[in-house]
FIKOLZA-1660 file (N, C-alpha, C; in steps of 0.1 Angstrom, whole numbers, plus 5000, padded with zeros to 4 digits):
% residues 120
   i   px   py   pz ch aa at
   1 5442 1593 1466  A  X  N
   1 5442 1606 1461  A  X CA
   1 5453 1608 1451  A  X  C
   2 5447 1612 1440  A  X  N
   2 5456 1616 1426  A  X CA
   2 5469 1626 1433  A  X  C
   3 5482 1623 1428  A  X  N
   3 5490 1632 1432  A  X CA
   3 5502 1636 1419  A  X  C
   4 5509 1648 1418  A  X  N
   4 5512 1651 1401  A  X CA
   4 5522 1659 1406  A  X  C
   5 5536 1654 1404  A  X  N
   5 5547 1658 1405  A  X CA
   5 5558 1660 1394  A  X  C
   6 5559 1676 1391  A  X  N
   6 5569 1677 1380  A  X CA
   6 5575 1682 1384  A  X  C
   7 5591 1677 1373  A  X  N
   7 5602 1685 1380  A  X CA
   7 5605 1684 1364  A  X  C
   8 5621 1690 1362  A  X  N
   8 5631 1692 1351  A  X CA
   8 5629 1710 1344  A  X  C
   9 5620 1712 1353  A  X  N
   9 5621 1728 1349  A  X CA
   9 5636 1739 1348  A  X  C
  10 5638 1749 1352  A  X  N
  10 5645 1752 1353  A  X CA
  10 5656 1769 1336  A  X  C
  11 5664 1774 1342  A  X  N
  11 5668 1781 1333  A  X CA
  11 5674 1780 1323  A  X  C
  12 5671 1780 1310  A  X  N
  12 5680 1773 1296  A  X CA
  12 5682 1784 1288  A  X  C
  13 5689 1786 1277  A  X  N
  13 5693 1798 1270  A  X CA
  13 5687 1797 1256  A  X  C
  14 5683 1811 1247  A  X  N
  14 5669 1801 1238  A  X CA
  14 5684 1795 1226  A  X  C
  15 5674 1784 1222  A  X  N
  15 5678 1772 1214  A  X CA
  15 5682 1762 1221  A  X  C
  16 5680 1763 1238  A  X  N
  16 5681 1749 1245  A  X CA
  16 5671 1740 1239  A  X  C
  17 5676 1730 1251  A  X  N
  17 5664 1722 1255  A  X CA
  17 5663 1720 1271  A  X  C
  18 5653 1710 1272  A  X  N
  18 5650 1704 1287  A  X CA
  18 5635 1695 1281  A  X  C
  19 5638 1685 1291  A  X  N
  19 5629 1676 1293  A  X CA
  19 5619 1679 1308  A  X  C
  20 5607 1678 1307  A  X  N
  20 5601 1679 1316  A  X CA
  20 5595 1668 1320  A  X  C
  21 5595 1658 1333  A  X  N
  21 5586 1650 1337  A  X CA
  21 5579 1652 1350  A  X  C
  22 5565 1644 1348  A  X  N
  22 5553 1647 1361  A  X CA
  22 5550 1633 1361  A  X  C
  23 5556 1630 1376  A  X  N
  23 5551 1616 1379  A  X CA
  23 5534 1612 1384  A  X  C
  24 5530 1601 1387  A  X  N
  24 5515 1605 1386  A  X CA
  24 5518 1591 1395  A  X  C
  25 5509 1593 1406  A  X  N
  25 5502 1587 1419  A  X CA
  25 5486 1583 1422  A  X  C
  26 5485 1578 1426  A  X  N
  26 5467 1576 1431  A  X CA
  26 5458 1573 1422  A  X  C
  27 5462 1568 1410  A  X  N
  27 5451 1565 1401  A  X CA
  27 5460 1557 1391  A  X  C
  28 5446 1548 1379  A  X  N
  28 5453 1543 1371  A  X CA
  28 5455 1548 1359  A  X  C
  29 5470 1551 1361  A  X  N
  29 5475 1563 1348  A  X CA
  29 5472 1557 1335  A  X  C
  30 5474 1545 1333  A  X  N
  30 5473 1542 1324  A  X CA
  30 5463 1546 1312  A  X  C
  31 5448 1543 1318  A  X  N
  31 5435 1550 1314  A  X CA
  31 5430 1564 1312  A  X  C
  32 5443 1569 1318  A  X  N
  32 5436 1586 1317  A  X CA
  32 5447 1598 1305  A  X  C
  33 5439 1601 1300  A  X  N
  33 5447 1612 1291  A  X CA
  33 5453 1618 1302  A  X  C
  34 5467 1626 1297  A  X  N
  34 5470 1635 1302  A  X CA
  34 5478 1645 1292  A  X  C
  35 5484 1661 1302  A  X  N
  35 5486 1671 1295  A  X CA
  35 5495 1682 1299  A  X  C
  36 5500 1687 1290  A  X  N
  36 5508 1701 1300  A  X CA
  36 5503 1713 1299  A  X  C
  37 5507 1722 1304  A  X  N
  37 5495 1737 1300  A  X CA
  37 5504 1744 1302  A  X  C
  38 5504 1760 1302  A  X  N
  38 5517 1767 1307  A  X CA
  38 5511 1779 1315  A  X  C
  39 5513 1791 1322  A  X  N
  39 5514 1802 1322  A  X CA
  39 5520 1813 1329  A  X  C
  40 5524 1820 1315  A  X  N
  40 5529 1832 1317  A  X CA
  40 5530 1844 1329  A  X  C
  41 5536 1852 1334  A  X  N
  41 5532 1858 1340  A  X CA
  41 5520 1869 1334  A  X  C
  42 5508 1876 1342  A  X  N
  42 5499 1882 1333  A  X CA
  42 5491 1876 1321  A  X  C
  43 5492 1858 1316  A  X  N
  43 5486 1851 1308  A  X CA
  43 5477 1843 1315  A  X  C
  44 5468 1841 1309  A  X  N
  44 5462 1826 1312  A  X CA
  44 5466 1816 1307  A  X  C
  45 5461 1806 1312  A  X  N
  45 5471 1798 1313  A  X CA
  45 5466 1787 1301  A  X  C
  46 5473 1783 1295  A  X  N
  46 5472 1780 1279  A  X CA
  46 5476 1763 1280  A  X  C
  47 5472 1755 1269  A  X  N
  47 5472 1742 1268  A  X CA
  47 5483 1744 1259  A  X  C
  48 5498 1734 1263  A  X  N
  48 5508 1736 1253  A  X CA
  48 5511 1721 1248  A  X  C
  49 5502 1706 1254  A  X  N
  49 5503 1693 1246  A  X CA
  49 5494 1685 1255  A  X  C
  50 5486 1676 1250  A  X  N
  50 5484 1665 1255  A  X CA
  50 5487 1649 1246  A  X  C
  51 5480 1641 1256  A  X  N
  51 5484 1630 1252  A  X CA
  51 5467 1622 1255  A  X  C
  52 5466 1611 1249  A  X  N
  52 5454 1604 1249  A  X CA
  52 5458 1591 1258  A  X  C
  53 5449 1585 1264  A  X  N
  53 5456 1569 1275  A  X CA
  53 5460 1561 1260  A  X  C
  54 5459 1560 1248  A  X  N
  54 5466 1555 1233  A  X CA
  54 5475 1560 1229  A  X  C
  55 5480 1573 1233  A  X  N
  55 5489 1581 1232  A  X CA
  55 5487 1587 1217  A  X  C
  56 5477 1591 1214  A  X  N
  56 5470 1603 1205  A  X CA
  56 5482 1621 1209  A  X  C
  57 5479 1624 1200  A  X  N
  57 5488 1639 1208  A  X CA
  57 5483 1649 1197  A  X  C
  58 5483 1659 1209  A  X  N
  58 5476 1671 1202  A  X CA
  58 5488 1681 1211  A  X  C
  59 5490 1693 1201  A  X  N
  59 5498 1703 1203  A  X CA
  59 5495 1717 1201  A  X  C
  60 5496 1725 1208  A  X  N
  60 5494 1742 1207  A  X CA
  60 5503 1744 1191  A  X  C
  61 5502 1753 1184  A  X  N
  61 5502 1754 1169  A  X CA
  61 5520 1762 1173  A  X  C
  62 5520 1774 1184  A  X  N
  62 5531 1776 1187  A  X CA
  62 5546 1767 1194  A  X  C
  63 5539 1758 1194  A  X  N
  63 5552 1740 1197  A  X CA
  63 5556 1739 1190  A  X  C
  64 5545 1735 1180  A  X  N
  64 5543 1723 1171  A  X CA
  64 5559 1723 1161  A  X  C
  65 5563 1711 1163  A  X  N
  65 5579 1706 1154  A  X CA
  65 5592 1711 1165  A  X  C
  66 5583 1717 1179  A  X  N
  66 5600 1718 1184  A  X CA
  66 5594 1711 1206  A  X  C
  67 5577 1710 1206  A  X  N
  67 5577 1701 1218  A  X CA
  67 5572 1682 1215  A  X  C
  68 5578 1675 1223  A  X  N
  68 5567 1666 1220  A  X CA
  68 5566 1657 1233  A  X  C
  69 5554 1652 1236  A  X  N
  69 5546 1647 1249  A  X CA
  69 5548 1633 1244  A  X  C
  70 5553 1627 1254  A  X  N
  70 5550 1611 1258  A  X CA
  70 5552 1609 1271  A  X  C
  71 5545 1592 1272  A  X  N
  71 5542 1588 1284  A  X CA
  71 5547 1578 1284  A  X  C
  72 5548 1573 1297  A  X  N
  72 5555 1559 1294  A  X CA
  72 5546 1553 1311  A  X  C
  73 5540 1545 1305  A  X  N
  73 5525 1540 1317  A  X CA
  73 5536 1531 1326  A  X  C
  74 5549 1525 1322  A  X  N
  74 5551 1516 1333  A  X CA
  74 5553 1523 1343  A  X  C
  75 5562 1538 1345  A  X  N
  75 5566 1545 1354  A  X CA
  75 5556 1556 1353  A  X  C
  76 5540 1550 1352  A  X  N
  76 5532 1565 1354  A  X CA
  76 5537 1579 1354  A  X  C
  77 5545 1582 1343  A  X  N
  77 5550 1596 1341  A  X CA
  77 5546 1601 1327  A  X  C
  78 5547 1610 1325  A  X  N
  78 5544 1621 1313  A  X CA
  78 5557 1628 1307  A  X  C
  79 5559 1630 1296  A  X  N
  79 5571 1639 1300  A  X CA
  79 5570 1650 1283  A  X  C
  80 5577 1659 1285  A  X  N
  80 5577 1671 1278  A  X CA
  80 5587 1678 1272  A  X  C
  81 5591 1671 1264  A  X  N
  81 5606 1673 1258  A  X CA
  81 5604 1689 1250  A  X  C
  82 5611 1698 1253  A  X  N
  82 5613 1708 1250  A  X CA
  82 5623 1713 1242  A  X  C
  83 5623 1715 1224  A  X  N
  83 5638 1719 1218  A  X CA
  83 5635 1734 1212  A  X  C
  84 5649 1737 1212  A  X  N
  84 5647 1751 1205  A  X CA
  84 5640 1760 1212  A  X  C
  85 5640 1762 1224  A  X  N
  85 5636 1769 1228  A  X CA
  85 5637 1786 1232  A  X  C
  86 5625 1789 1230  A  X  N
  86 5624 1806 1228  A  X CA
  86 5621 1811 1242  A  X  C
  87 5623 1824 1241  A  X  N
  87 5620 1837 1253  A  X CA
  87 5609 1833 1256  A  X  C
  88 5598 1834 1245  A  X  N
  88 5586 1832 1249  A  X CA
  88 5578 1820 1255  A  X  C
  89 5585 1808 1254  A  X  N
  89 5588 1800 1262  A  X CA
  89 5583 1796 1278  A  X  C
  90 5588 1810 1285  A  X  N
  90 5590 1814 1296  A  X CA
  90 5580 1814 1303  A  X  C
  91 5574 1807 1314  A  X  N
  91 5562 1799 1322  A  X CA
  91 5564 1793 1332  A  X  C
  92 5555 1788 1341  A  X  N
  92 5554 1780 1348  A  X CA
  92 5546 1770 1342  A  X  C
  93 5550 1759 1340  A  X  N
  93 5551 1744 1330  A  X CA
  93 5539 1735 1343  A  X  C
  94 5525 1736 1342  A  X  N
  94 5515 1728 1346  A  X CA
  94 5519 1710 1342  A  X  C
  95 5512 1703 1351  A  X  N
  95 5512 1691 1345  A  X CA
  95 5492 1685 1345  A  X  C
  96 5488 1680 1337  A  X  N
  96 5472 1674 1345  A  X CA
  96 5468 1662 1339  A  X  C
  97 5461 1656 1348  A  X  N
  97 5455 1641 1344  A  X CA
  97 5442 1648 1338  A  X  C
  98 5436 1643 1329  A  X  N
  98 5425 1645 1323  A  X CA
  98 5416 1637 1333  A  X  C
  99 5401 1640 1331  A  X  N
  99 5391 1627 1340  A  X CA
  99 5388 1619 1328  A  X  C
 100 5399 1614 1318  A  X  N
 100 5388 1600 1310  A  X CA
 100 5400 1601 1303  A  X  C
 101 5398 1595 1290  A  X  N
 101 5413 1587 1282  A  X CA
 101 5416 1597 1271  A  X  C
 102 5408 1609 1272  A  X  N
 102 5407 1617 1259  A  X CA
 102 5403 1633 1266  A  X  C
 103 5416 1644 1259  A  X  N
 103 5416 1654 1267  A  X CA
 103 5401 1664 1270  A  X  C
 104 5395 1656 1258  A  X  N
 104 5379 1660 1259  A  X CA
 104 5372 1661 1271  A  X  C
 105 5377 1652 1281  A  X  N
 105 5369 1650 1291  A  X CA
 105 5371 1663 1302  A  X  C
 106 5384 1668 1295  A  X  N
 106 5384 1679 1307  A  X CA
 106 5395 1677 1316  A  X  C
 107 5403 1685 1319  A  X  N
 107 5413 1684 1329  A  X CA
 107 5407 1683 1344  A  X  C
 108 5411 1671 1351  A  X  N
 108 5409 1669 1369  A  X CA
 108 5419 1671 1374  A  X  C
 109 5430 1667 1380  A  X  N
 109 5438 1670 1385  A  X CA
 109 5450 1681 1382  A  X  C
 110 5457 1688 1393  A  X  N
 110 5470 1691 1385  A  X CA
 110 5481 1694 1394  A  X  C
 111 5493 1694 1387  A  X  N
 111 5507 1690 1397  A  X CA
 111 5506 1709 1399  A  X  C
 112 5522 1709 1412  A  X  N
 112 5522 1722 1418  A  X CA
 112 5530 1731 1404  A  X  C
 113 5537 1728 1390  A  X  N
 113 5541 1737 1387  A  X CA
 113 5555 1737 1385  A  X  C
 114 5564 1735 1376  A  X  N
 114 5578 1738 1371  A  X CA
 114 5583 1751 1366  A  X  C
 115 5590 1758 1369  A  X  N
 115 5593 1771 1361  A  X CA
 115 5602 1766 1352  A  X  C
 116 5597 1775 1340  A  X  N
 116 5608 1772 1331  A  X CA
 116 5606 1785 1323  A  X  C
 117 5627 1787 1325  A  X  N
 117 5631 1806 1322  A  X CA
 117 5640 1802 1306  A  X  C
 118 5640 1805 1294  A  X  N
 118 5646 1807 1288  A  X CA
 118 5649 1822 1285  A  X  C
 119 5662 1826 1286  A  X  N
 119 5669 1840 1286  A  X CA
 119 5682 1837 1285  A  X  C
 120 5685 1848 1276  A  X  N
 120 5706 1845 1276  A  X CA
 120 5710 1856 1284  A  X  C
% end
């Protein structure tokens, strides 16, 4: 059974940073895209980066130059480096394995969830 564990969430003040990682269990990470999503309170919940099993990367237009996604297949993890960050920011930080090597396929699994609060 796929299992998706993120942590490094937590309160930062805007123009922090934080790194987010979701370790990944029960399958072979290697082969599968993965991705982060976010949401808001009162939002749906929105795609904020993936990654391809080639490590291809696609990014929400509101990231783009301050998040960036990589994976690193030895230690089946994902991670989500966060700079500059703004109020709006402010989410609970999804993690998900895609079902195939390309986010095309569709999100299958997903972790329980990191909050992450930027406010001064």
């Amino acid at each position: 059974q796929v299992q998706l564990v993120e942590s490094g969430g937590g309160l930062v003040q805007p123009g922090g940073s934080l790194r987010l990682s979701c370790a990944a269990s029960g399958s072979i990470f290697k082969i599968y895209a993965m991705g982060w999503y976010r949401q808001a309170p009162g939002k749906q919940r929105e795609l904020v980066a993936d990654i391809s099993s080639g490590s291809w990367t696609n990014y929400a237009d509101s990231v783009k130059g301050r998040f960036t996604i990589s994976r690193d297949n030895a230690k089946n993890t994902v991670y989500l480096q966060m700079n500059s960050l703004k109020p709006e920011d402010t989410a609970v930080y999804y993690c998900t394995q895609y079902s195939g090597s390309y986010s095309y396929f569709g999100p299958d699994y997903w972790g329980q969830g990191t909050q992450v609060t930027v406010s001064s």
